[in-house]
C-alpha positions in Angstrom: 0.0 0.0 0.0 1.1 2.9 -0.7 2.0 5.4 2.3 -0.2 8.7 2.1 1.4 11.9 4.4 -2.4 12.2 5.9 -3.1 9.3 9.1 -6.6 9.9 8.5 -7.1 9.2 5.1 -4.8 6.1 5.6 -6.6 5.1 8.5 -9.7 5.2 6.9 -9.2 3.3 3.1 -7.2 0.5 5.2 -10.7 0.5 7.4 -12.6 0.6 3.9 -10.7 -2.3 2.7 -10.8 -4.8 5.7 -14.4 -3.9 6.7 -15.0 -5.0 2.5 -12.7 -8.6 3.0 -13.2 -9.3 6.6 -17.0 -7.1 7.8 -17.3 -4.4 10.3 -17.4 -7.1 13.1 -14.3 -9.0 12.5 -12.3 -5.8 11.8 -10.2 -4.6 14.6 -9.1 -1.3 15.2 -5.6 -3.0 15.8 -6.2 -4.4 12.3 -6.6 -1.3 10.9 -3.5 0.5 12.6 -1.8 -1.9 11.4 -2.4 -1.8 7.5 -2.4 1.9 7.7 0.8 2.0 9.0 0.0 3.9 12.0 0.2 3.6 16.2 -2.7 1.6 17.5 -3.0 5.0 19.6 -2.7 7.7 16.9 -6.1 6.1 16.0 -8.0 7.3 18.5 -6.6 10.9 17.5 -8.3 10.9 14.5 -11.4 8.7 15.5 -12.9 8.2 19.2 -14.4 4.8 18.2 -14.5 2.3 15.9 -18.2 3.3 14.9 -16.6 6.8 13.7 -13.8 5.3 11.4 -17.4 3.2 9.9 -18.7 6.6 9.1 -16.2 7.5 7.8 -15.7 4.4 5.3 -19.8 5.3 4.5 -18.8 8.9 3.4 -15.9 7.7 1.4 -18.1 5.0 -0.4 -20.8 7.5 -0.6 -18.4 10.1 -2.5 -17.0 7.1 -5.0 -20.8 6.1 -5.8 -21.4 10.1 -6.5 -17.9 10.4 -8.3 -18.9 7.0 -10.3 -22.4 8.1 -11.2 -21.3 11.5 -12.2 -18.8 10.2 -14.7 -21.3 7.9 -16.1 -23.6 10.9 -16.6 -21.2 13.1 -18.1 -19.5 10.8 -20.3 -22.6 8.8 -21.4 -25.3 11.0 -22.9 -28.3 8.4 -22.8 -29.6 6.6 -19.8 -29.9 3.2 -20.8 -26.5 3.3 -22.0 -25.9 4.7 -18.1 -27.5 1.7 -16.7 -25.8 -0.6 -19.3 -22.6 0.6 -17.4 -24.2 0.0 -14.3 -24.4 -3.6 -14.8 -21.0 -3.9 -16.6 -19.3 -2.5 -13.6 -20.4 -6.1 -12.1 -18.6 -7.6 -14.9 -15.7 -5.7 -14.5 -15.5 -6.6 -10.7 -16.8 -10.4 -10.9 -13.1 -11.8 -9.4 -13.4 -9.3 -6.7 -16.5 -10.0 -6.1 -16.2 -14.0 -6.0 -13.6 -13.3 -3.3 -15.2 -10.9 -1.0 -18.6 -10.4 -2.4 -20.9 -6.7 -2.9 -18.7 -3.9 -1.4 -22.0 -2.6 -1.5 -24.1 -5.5 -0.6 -22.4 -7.3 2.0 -22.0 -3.4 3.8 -25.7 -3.2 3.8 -26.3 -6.4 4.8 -24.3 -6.7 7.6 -25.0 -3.3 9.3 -28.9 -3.8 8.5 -28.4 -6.5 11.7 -27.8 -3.4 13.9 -30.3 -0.7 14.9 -29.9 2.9 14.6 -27.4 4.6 13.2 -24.9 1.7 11.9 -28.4 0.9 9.6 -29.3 3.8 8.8 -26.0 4.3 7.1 -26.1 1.3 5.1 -29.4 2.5 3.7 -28.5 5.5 2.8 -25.6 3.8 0.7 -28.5 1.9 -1.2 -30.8 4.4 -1.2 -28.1 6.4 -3.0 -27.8 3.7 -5.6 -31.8 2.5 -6.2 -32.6 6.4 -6.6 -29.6 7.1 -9.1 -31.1 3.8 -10.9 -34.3 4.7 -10.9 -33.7 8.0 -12.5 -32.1 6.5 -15.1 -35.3 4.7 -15.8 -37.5 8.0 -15.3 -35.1 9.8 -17.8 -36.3 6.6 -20.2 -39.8 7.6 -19.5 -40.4 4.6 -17.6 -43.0 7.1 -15.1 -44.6 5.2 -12.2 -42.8 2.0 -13.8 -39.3 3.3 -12.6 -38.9 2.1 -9.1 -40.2 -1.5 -9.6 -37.6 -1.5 -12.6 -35.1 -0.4 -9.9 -35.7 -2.6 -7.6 -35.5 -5.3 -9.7 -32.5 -4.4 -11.8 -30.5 -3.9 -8.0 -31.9 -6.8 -6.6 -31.1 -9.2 -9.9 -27.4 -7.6 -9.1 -27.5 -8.4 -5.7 -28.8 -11.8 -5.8 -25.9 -13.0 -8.5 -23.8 -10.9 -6.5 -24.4 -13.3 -3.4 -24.3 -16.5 -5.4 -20.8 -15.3 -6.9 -19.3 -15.4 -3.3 -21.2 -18.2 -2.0 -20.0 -20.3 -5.2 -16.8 -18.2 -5.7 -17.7 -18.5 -9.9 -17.3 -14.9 -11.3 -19.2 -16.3 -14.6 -22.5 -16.2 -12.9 -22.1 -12.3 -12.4 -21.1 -12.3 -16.2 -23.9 -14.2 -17.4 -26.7 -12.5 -15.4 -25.1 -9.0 -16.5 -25.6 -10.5 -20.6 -29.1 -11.4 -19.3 -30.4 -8.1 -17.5 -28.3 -6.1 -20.6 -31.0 -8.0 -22.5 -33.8 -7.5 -20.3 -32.9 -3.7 -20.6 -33.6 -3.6 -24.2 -37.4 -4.6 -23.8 -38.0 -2.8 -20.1 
């Protein structure tokens, strides 16, 4: 890894990438001091608990989903198109995602177990993603039809996404993104 001059932001993309590979629960903060480079007690400098350094993964993933979503609207004029690169961003991350499953899903998934806060910021995460989606669809005049669409487009990716891991076969996220790219072109 490559050593960054700011503790914080080190702190927190080592945090983003064990709490992706080993969850929020299994994740020390010792484990994160650790591949950040930094004192187990500089941590607490920057973050008073562990709960903190989550929120702070949550805002970073939130600002790469905006950042990602962006791009796609700037550099892709037409919204199916923007939702064809939706799905082939699964493609593109099928090993990854054999390995370690969702970044997104398995987030959401695990902190939906808590109450509160922890949840609340998982939904938001999702929430971010199932409204960017479903504005995609509006823009294809898809009306009151849009957030079933949605919902079903996230939840196909989700479900594969889940079955990848569980079976560790990137070509099931490959062939269900070929299937929903087909399913776009009648929806």
């Amino acid at each position: 890894m490559s050593r960054k001059n700011d503790k914080r932001d080190r702190l927190v993309d080592a945090a983003d990438e064990l709490i992706y590979q080993q969850t929020f629960n299994s994740t020390t903060l010792a484990d994160i001091a650790t591949k950040a480079d930094v004192p187990l007690g500089n941590v607490y400098y920057y973050f008073k608990t562990k709960d903190d350094i989550l929120k702070a993964v949550v805002q970073k993933r939130s600002a790469t989903l905006q950042a990602q979503f962006s791009q796609w609207e700037q550099q892709i004029p037409n919204a199916k198109e923007r939702l064809q690169a939706f799905i082939g961003h699964s493609t593109e991350i099928s090993h990854t995602t054999a390995k370690f499953g969702c970044e997104l899903g398995s987030l959401c998934q695990e902190l939906g177990k808590y109450a509160g806060e922890l949840a609340n910021l998982a939904a938001e995460l999702m929430h971010r993603t199932l409204t960017w989606v479903e504005n995609q669809f509006k823009i294809l005049g898809k009306g009151e039809q849009a957030s079933i669409l949605a919902k079903y487009l996230i939840a196909s990716l989700q479900g594969v996404s889940l079955l990848t891991l569980t079976f560790k076969d990137p070509n099931l996220i490959q062939k269900q993104s070929k299937n929903l790219e087909q399913w776009l072109e009648t929806a």
